[in-house]
N, C-alpha and C positions, 0 to 999 in steps of 0.2 A: 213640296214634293221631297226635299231635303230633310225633312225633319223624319219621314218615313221609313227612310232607309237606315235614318244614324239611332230609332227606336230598338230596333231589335238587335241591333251589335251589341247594347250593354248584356240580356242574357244572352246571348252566342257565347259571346267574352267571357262573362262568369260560368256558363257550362263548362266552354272548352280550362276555364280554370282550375273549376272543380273535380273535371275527367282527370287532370294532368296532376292536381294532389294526391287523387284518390288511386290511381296509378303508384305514385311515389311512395306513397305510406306502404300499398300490397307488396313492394318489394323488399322495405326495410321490415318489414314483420314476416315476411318470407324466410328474409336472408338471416336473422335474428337468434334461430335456435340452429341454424345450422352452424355459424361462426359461435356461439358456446358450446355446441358439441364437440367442435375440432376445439374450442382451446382448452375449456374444461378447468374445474378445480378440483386438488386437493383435499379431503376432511378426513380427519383424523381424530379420534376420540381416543384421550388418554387413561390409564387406567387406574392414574389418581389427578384430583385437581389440584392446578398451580395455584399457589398462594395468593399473588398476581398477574395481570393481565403481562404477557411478556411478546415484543418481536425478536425476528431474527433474521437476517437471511441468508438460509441456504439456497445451493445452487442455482443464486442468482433470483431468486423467488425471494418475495419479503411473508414471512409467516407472522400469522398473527395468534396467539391461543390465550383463552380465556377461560377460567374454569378448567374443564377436563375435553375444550374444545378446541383445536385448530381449526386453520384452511390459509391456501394458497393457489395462487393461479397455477396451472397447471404449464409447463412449459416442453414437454415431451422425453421430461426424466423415466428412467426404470422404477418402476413404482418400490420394485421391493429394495433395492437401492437407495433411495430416497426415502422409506420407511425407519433406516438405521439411522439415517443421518437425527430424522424427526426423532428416535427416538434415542440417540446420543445424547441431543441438545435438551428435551423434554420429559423425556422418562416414559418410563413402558407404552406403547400403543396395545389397545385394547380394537380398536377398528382401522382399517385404513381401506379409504376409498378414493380411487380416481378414475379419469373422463372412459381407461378400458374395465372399470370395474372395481371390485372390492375384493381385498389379499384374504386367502380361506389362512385355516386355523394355522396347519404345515407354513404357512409364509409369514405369519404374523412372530410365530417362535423363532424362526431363522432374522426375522426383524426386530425383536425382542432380544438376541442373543448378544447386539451391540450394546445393547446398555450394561451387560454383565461383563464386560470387556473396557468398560468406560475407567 
C-alpha cells in the first residue's frame, strides 16, 4: 500500500518543479527589457573612421569605438553634454543616440562645435 502513495509524488514533485521554473524564467524575461530600457546605451556614429579600435572613459562609462562606431552603457548623462565630450575625444559625430532618443541635426552641430574648439 506504500509503494502507492510514494508512485505519484515523483510527478507531483517534478510538475510542482517544472510550475516553479517555468514561473522563474516568465519573470526574468518579463523583467529583461525593462531594466535595458531604464539603463540603456549609448551609439554614436562617427563622421570619419578611427584608424584603430580605441577605449576611453568618459564620465565614468568605458567607450569602446571601432571603425566609425562607438557605444557605452548609458549611465543617465545629458546626452548632448556627453556628445562634446564623445566628440572631443573621437572626432566629429555624425549620429548620436541614447535610451531618450536620437540628438536631431540643431544638437548634433552644437555637439560638433567641441571639436572645433579642441
Amino acid at each position: 500500500m506504500t509503494t502507492a502513495i510514494l508512485r505519484p509524488l515523483p510527478r507531483t514533485l517534478l510538475t510542482g518543479v517544472l510550475a516553479l521554473a517555468g514561473t522563474i524564467a516568465s519573470f526574468a524575461v518579463t523583467t529583461a527589457p525593462v531594466e535595458a530600457a531604464e539603463r540603456g546605451v549609448y551609439a554614436v556614429t562617427l563622421a570619419s573612421p578611427l584608424d584603430m579600435p580605441q577605449r576611453e572613459i568618459i564620465d565614468g562609462a568605458m567607450w569602446r569605438c571601432e571603425a566609425d562606431r562607438c557605444s557605452a552603457p548609458a549611465k543617465g548623462e545629458r546626452a548632448l553634454s556627453l556628445c562634446g565630450k564623445v566628440a572631443r575625444q573621437f572626432g566629429e559625430v555624425s549620429r548620436f543616440e541614447g535610451p531618450k532618443g536620437e540628438l536631431d541635426a540643431d544638437d548634433l552641430a552644437k555637439c560638433n562645435a567641441a571639436v572645433v574648439r579642441k
